[in-house]
Structures are given as C-alpha cells and as structure tokens.
C-alpha positions in Angstrom: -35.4 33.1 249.2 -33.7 33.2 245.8 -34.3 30.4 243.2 -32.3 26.8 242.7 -29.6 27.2 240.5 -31.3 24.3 238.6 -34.3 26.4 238.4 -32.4 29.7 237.1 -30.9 27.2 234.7 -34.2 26.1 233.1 -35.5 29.6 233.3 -32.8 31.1 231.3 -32.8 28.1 229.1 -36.7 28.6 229.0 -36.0 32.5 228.3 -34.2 31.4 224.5 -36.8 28.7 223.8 -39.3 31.0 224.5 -37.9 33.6 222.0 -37.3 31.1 219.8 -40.7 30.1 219.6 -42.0 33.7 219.1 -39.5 34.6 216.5 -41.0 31.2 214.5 -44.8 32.2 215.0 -43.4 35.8 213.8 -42.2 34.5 210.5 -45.1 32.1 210.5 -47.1 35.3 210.0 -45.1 36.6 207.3 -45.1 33.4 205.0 -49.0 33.2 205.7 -49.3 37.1 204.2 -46.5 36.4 202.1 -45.6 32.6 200.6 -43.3 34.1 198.5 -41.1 35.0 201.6 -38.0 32.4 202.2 -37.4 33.0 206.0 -34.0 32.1 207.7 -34.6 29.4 210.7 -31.5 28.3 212.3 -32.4 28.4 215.7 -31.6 25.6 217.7 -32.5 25.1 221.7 -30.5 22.2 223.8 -32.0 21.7 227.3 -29.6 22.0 230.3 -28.5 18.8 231.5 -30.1 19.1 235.1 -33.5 17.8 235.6 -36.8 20.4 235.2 -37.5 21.5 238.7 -40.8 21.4 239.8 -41.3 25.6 240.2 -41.3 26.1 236.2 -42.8 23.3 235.0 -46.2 24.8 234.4 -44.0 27.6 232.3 -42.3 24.3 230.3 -45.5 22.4 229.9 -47.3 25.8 228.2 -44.0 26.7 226.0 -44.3 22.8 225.1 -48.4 23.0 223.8 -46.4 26.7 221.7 -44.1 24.8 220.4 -46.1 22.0 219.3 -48.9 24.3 217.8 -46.1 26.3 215.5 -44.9 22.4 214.3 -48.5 22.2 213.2 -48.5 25.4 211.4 -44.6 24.6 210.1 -45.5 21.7 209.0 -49.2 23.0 206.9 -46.8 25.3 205.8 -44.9 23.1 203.8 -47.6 20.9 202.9 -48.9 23.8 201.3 -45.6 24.6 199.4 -45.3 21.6 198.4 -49.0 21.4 196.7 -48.0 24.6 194.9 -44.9 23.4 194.0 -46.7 19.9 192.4 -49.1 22.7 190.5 -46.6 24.6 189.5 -44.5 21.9 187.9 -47.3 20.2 186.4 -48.5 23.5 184.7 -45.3 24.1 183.6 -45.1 20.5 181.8 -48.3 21.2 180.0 -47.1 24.5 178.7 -43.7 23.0 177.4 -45.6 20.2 175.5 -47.9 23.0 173.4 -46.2 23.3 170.5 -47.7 27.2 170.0 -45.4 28.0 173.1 -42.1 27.0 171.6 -39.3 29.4 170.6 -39.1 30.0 167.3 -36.0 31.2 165.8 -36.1 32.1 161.9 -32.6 33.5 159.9 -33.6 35.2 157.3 -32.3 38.2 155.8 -33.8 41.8 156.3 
C-alpha cells in the first residue's frame, strides 16, 4: 500500500527541511573552526498546506528538536560575534585616543 499523498507531501517537504537543517549545522562547523568565515544562509522552508499525517510525525517531531538545537548554536554564534565585535570596537577607541598612535605627517625638505 503506497503512501497518502498528504504524507508524500510532508515527506518531500521534510526531505528540504532536512537538508536545510544539515547544510546549517555544516556551516555551523565552519564558523566554530573558522569565526572569520561569513557563510551564505538563505534557505527558507514553507510547510505544505495539508495537515502532518500521523505516519511521519515522529520524523517531524526529531527534525523539530534539530532545528531547535542549530537555533541554539545560531543564536551563541552571534552572541559571540557580537562580544567580539563590542571588544573590538572598544580596543579600537582606546588606540585612537593615544596620542603616540596618531599619524604624523611632517613637510620638510630633503
């Protein structure tokens, strides 16, 4: 007995989110080895309009606790950028308030 189309449906649409979901804890992994790495996200998932059937639920409900753990890691991620970012401004204040630091120009003829 072949699946309901409903439940093809939400496979399939299961299928991309699924990917999606790998290809962000992918480039999760990167930024962790790498913060200097900008990655490109512009994925974006709708859900089919029929109702979840019942035979991939369990498949829904462990992509959901995936999805939610890389928005944790996303989300520390950022935090952490912006903490560096906060550091790296304030350092660069204190550096352009020492006067030794300044350009100096001087004409003068050789």
């Amino acid at each position: 007995m072949s699946p309901a189309p409903e439940a093809r449906t939400w496979a399939e649409a299961l299928d991309a989110l699924e990917l999606d979901v790998a290809e962000v804890e992918r480039l999760l992994l990167v930024i962790e080895a790498d913060p200097d790495v900008v990655p490109d996200l512009s994925a974006a998932w709708t859900a089919p309009a029929e109702p979840l059937p019942a035979e991939v639920a369990p498949r829904a409900a462990a992509l959901l606790t995936r999805h939610q753990q890389a928005v944790e890691r996303v989300t520390a991620a950022m935090a952490a950028i912006r903490r560096q970012q906060v550091r790296s401004n304030r350092l660069a204040s204190r550096l352009d308030q020492r006067p030794e630091n300044r350009p100096v120009y001087v004409d003068r003829a050789v």
